[in-house]
Wavefront OBJ file of the C-alpha trace (Angstrom):
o trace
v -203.635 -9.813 -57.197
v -200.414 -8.292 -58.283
v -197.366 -9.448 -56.674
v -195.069 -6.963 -56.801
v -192.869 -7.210 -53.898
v -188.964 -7.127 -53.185
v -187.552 -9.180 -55.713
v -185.400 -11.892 -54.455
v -181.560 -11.431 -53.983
v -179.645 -11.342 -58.008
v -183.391 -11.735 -59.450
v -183.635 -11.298 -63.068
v -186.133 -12.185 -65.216
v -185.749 -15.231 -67.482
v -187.573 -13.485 -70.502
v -188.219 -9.907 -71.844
v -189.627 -8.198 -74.333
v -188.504 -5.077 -75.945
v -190.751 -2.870 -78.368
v -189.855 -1.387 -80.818
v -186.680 -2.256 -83.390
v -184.671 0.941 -83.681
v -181.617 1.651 -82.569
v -182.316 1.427 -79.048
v -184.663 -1.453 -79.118
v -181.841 -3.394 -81.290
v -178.851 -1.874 -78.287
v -181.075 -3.617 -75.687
v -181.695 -6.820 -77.096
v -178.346 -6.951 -77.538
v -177.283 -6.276 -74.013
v -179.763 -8.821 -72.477
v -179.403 -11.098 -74.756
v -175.239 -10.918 -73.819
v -176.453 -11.398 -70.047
v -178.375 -14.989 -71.217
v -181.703 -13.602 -71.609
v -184.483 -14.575 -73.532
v -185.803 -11.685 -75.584
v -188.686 -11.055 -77.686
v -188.240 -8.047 -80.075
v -191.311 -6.511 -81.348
v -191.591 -3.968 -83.958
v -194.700 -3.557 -86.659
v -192.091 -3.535 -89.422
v -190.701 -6.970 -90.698
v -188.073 -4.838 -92.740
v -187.215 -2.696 -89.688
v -186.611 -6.324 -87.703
v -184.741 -7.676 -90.293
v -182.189 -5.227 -89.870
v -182.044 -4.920 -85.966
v -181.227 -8.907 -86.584
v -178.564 -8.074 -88.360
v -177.417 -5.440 -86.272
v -177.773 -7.671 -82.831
v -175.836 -10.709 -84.545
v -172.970 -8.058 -85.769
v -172.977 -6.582 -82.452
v -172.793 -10.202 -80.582
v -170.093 -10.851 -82.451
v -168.213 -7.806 -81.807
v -168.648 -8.431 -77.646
v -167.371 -12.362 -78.385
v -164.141 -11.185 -80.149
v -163.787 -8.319 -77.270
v -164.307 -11.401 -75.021
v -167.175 -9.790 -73.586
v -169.467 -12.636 -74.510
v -169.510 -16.302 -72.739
v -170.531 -18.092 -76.135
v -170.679 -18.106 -79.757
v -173.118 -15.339 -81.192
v -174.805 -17.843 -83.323
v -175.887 -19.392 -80.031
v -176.759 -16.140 -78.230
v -179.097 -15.080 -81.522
v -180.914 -18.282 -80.688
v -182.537 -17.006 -77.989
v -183.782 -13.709 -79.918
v -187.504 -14.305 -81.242
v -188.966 -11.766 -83.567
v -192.555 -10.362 -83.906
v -194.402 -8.372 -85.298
v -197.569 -8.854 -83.354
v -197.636 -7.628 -80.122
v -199.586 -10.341 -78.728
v -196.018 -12.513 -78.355
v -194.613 -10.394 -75.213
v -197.471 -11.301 -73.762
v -194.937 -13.891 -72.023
v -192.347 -12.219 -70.948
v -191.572 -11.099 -67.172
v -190.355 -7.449 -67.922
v -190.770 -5.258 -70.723
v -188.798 -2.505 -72.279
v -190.897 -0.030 -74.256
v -188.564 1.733 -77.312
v -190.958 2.862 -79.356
v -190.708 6.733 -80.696
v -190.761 9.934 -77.988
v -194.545 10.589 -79.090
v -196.533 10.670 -75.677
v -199.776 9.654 -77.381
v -197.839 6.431 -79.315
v -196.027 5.404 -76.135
v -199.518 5.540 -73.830
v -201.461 3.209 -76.641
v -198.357 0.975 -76.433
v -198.753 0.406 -72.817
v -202.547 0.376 -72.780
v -202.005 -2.946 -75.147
v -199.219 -4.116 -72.926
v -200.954 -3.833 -69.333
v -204.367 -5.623 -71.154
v -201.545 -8.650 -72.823
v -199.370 -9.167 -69.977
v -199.586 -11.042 -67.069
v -200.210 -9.281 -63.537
v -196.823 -9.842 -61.850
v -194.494 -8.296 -65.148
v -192.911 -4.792 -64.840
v -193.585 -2.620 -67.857
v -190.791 -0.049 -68.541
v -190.278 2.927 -71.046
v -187.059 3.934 -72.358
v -188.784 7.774 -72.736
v -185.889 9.843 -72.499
v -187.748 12.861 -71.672
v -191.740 12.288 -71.529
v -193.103 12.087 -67.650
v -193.826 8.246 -66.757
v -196.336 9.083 -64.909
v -198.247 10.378 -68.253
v -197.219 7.260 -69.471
v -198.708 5.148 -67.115
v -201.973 6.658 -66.719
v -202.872 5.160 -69.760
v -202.958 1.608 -68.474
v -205.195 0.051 -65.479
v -202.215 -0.852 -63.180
v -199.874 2.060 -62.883
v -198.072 0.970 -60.044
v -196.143 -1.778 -62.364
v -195.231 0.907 -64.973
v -191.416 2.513 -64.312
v -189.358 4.503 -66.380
v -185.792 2.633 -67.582
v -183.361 5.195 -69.534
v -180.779 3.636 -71.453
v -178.374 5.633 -73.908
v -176.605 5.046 -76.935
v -174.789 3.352 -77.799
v -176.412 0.788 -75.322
v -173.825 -1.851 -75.409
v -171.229 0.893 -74.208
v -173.215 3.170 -72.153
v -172.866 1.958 -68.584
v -175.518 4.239 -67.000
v -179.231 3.657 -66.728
v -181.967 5.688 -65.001
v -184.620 4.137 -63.310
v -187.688 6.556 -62.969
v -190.562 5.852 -60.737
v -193.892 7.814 -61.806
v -195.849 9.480 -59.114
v -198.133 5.571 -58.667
v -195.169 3.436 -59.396
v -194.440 0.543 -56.304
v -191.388 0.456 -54.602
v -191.209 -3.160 -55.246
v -191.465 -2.837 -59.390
v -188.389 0.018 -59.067
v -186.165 -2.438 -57.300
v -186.623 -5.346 -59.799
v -185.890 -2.423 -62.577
v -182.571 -1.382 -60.890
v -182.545 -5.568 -60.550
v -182.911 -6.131 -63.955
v -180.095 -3.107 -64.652
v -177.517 -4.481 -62.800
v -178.205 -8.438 -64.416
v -177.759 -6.495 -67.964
v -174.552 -5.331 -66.911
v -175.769 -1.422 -66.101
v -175.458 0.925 -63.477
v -178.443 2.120 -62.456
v -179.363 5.450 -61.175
v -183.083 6.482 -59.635
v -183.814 9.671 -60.901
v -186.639 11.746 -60.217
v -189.965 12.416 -62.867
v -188.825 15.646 -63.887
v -188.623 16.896 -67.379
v -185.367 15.156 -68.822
v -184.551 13.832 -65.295
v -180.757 13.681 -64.989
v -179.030 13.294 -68.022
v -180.694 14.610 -69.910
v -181.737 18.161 -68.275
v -177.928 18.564 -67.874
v -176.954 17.656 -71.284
v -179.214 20.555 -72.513
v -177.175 23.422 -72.333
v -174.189 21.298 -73.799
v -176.230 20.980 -77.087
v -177.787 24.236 -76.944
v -175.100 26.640 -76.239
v -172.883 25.343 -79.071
v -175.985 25.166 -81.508
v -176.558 28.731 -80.513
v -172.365 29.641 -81.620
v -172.946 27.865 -84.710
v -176.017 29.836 -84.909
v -174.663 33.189 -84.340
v -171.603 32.528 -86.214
v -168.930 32.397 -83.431
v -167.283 28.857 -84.621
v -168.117 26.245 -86.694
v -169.557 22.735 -85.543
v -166.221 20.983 -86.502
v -164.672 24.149 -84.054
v -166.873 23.777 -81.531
v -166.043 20.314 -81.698
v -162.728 19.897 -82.093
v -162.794 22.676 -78.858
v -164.355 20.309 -76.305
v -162.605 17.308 -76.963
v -159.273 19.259 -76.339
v -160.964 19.926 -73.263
v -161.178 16.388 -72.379
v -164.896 15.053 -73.215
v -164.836 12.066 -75.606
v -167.131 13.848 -78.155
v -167.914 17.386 -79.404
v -171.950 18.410 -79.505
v -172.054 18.120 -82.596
v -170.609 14.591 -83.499
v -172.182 13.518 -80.420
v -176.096 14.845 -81.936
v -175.532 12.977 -84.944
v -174.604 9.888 -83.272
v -178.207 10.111 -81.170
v -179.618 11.271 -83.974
v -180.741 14.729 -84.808
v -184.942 14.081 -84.602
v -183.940 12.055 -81.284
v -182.235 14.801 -79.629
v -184.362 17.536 -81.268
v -187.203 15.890 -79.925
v -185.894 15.877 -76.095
v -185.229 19.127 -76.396
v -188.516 20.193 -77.769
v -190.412 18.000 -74.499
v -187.818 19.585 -71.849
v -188.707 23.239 -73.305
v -192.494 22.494 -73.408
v -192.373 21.099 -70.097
v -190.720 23.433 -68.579
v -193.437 26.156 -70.432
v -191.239 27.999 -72.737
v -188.351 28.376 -69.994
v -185.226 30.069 -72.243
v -182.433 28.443 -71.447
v -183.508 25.280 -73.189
v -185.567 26.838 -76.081
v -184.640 24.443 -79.222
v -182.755 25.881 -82.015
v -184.325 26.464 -85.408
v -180.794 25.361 -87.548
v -181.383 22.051 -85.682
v -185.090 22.427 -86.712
v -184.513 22.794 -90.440
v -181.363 19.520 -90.554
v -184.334 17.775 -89.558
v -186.936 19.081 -91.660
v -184.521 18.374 -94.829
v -183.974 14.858 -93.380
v -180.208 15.184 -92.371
v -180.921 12.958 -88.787
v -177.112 12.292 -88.284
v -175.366 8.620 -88.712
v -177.973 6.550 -89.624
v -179.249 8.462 -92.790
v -175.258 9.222 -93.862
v -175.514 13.232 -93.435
v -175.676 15.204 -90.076
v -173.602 18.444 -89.135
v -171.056 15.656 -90.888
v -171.139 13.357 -93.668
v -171.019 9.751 -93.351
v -170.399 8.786 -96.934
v -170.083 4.979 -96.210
v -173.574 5.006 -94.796
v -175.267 7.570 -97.008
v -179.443 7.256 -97.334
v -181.562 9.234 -100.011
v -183.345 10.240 -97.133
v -179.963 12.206 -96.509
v -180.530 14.353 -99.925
v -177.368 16.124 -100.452
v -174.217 15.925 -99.209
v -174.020 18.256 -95.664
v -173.278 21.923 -95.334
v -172.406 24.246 -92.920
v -174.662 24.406 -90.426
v -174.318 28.639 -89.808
v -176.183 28.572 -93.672
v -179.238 27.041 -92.175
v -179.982 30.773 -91.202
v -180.627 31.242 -95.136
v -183.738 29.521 -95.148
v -185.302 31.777 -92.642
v -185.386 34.370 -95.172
v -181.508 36.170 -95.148
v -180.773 37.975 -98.140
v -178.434 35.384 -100.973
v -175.214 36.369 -100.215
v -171.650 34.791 -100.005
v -171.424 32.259 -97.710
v -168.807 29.455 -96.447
v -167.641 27.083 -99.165
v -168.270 24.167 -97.333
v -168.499 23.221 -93.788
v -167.665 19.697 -92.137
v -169.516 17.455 -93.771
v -167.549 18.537 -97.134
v -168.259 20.545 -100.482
v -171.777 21.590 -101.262
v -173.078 20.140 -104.700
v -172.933 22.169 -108.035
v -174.734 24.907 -108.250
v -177.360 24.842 -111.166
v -177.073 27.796 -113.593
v -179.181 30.112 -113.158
v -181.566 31.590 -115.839
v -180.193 33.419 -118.747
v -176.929 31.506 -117.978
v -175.034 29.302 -119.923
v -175.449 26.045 -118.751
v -176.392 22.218 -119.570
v -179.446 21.892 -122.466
v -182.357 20.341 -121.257
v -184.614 18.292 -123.271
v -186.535 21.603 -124.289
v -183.921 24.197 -124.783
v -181.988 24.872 -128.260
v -178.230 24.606 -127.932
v -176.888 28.259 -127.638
v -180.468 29.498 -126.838
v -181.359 31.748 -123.897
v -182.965 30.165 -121.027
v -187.043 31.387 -120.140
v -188.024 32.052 -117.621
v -191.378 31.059 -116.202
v -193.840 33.275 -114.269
v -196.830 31.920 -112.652
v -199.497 34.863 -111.636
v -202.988 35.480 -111.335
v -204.259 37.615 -114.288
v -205.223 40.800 -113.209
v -202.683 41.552 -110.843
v -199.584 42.929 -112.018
v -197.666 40.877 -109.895
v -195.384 39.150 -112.869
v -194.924 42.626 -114.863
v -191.987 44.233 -112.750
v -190.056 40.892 -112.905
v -190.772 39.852 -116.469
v -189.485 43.384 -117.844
v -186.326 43.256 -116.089
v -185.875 39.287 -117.034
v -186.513 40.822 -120.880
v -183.841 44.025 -120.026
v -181.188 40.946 -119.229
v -181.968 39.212 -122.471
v -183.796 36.572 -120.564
v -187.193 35.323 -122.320
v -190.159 35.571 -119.798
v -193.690 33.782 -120.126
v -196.241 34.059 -117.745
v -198.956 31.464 -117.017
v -202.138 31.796 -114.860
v -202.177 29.238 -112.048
v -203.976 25.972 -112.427
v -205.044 23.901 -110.610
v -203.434 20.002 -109.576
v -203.063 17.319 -112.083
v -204.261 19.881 -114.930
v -200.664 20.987 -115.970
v -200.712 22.888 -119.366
v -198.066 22.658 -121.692
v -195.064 24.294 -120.786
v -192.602 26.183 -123.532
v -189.242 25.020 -124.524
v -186.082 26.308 -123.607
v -186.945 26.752 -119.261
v -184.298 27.852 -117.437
v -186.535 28.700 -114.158
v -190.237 28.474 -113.071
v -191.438 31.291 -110.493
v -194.290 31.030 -108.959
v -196.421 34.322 -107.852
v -199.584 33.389 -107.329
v -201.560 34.245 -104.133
v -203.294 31.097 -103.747
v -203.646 28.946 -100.652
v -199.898 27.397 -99.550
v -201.027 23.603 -99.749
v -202.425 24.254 -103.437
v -199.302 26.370 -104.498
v -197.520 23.635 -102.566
v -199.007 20.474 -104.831
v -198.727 22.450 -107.978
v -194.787 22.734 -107.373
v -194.398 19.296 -106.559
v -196.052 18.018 -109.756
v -194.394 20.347 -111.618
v -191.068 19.655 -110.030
v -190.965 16.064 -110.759
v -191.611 16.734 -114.601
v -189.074 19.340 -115.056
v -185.230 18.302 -116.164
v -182.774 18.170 -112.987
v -181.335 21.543 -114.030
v -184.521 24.039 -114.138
v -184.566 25.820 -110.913
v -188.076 25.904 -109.122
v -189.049 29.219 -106.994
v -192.261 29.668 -104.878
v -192.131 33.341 -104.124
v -193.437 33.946 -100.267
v -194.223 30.228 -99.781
v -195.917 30.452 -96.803
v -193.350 28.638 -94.738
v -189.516 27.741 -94.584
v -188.795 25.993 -97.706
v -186.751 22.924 -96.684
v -189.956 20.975 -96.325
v -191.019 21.514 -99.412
v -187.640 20.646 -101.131
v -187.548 17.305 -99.049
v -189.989 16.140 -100.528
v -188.915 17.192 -103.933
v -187.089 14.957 -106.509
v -184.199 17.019 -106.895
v -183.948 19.318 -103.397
v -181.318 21.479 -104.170
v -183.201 23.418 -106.763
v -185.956 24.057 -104.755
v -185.719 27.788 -103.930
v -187.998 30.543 -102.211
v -188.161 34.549 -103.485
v -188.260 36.909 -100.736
v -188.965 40.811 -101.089
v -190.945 43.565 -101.325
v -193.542 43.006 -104.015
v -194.030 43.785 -107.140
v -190.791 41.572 -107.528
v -188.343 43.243 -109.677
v -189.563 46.870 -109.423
v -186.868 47.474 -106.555
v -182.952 46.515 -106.162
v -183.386 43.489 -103.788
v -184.768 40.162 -103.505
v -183.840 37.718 -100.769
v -183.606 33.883 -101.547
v -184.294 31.292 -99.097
v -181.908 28.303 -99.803
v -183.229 25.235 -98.072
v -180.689 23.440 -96.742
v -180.190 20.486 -99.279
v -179.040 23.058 -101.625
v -175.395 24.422 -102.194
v -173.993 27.338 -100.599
l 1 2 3 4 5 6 7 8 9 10 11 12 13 14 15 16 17 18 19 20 21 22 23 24 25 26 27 28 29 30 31 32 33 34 35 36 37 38 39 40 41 42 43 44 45 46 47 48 49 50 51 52 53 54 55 56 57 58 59 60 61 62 63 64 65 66 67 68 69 70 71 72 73 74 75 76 77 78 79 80 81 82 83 84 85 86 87 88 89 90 91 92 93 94 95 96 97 98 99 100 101 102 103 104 105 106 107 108 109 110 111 112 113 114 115 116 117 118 119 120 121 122 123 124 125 126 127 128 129 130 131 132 133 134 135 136 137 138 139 140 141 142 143 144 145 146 147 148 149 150 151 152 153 154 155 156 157 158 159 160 161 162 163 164 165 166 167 168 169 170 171 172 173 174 175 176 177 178 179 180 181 182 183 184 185 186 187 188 189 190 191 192 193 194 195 196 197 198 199 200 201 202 203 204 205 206 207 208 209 210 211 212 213 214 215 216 217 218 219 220 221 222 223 224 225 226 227 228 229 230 231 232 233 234 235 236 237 238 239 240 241 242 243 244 245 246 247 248 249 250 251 252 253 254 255 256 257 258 259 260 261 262 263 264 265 266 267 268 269 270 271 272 273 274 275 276 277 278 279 280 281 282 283 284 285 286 287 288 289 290 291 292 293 294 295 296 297 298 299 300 301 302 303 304 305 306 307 308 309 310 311 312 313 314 315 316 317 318 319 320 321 322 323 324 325 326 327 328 329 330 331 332 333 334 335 336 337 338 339 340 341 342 343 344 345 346 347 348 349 350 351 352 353 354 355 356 357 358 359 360 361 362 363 364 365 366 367 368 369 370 371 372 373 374 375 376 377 378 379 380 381 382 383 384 385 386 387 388 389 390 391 392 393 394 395 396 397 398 399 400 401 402 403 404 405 406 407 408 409 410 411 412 413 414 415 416 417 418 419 420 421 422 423 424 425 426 427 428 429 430 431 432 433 434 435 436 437 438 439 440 441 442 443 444 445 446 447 448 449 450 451 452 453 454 455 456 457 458 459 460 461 462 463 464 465 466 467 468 469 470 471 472 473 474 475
């Protein structure tokens, strides 16, 4: 028998457990353990614990010296318990579900929880756009399932929505607005509706100014600078990499499909691509801005200007902005037949080759190989071949092009392997790659040479040819 009645007058519970170590998970520890809470933090990473530690103990002692905390941090830590088995909230009288915004991930999460935990503890989701009621169908006691919204920063954002699913008891969303207020919050009950408050209003604020930067009305660092003249504390822009570009490209990606395809809050690709090439904002170092003094690899290059995202979809190689907030692209790498650094297989003074991958047979390589040779640039062509059999390849490459018309994943592997042998300066095409090309120079070892061929085949017979920059590349 579940007793989930009105909680007693200033109840709060004496232990909770939060799951999941990120950014949020780490804000809420923080903000009950600063109210005198137990908590038990539970992520499956040891590493990704480790450094929510850190983060709590540097954020305790940030409140203390504010004078926002009633004892020493060193104490306050004390009462934070890590784990990374799930089994240890099994103890604790409320818990707060951080975990990713994946539906499936979040409803085997709380099938675990409502089989650990004991009958009388709320379990709450920090889903910041997924319908709690989806959530909670996955466990055998939906009525003790509510949805509890913080945002980041949570040590400094006041507000928190409380969201009841369509099963949740009126008892279990009173000791969540309970268990706000004793964490120093202000909660709100909001409605289970596709990004319920905050959320479904913050929408167009994102989307309207990714769609100037889009269309080339204003930069970010315009748009920005623009709306905090108009009073708001942040632009868009600064404000999506402090969230966190997958974070807020993932709300608006659940408000769109759960609203079936409704326009006005149709996701934009630029924001799409960042992603794709692993610029998430703050915590990798590079966002629409650069954060130098917390750059990641996972960042690749430095940031560009977001309106050049467009050049990945295809656009034809043209001029472009020199730089855009985040500061100056990198160095462009010569391209063949230009003067430029010797690699380990070029003659100094030498021409660089160019190398043409095509299936015999097809004429696809001729057009492009005669007008390389009419610019004085050497051109060898190869047939394809297939993974982990890579022939040897000639001196002196400047570029490798491939033409073939094989399947994208196969085309996609041979690159790869033949990216991470090739000196940093050789530039690596895929002509019609089957997809936008940022992916495939993320996971390359040096990104920004990682280029697609666009046109009208045979290449090189006509006057154009389109390359698609991903956006780890210079302008």
């Amino acid at each position: 028998m579940r007793n989930h009645g009105r909680p007693q007058p200033g109840w709060t519970p004496r232990r909770i457990a939060v799951i999941g170590a990120g950014t949020m998970g780490a804000g809420i520890a923080q903000v009950a353990l600063q109210a005198g809470l137990s908590v038990v933090l539970h992520d499956v990473s040891a590493e990704v614990l480790r450094r929510a530690r850190e983060r709590i103990f540097g954020g305790l002692a940030e409140a203390a010296a504010r004078g926002k905390l009633r004892e020493e941090p060193g104490v306050a830590i004390r009462r934070l318990t890590l784990a990374e088995d799930l089994q240890a909230a099994a103890g604790a009288e409320a818990v707060v579900e951080a975990v990713p915004e994946d539906l499936g991930l979040k409803q085997r999460v709380f099938a675990e929880l409502d089989r650990l935990c004991p009958p009388e503890a709320i379990l709450a989701t920090n889903t910041s756009s997924l319908p709690v009621t989806a959530i909670a169908r996955a466990t055998a006691h939906p009525g003790r399932v509510v949805g509890l919204h913080f945002f980041n920063p949570v040590p400094a954002m006041r507000l928190v929505e409380v969201i009841p699913g369509a099963a949740t008891e009126p008892g279990v969303v009173e000791r969540a607005v309970a268990l706000a207020r004793a964490l120093g919050k202000e909660p709100v009950v909001a409605r289970d509706t596709p990004g319920f408050i905050v959320n479904r209003i913050a929408r167009p604020f994102y989307l309207e100014a990714l769609r100037l930067v889009a269309e080339g009305v204003a930069t970010p660092e315009q748009v920005d600078r623009a709306m905090v003249a108009a009073g708001f504390r942040m632009g868009p822009f600064a404000l999506i990499d402090l969230v966190g570009l997958d974070v807020n490209l993932a709300v608006s990606e659940s408000v769109y499909q759960q609203y079936y395809g409704e326009p006005r809050f149709r996701p934009q690709l630029i924001q799409a691509r960042m992603v794709q090439a692993g610029r998430l904002g703050r915590k990798v170092g590079a966002g629409f801005y650069a954060y130098p003094g917390a750059y990641s690899r996972e960042a690749a290059s430095p940031a560009r200007d977001a309106t050049s995202a467009g050049r990945d979809a295809g656009t034809a190689a043209g001029p472009g902005p020199a730089h855009g907030p985040a500061g100056p692209p990198p160095a462009a790498h010569p391209p063949a037949g230009a003067a430029g650094p010797a690699g380990p297989w070029s003659a100094p003074g030498e021409p660089l080759a160019l190398v043409l991958i095509a299936d015999p047979g097809t004429g696809d390589e001729a057009a492009l190989a005669d007008a390389a040779r009419r610019a004085g640039v050497p051109a060898v062509t190869l047939p394809p071949w297939p993974p982990g059999k890579e022939p040897d390849l000639p001196p002196g490459i400047g570029a490798i092009l491939d033409l073939s018309r094989q399947e994208p994943g196969i085309r996609r592997e041979r690159l790869l392997a033949l990216e991470s042998r090739l000196p940093p300066e050789v530039l690596v095409l895929a002509a019609h790659p089957g997809g936008p090309v940022t992916p495939l120079a993320a996971a390359a070892r040096y990104p920004d040479r990682v280029l697609a061929l666009g046109g009208l085949p045979p290449y090189g017979a006509g006057g154009a040819l389109e390359l698609g920059v991903p956006l780890q590349a210079g302008a």
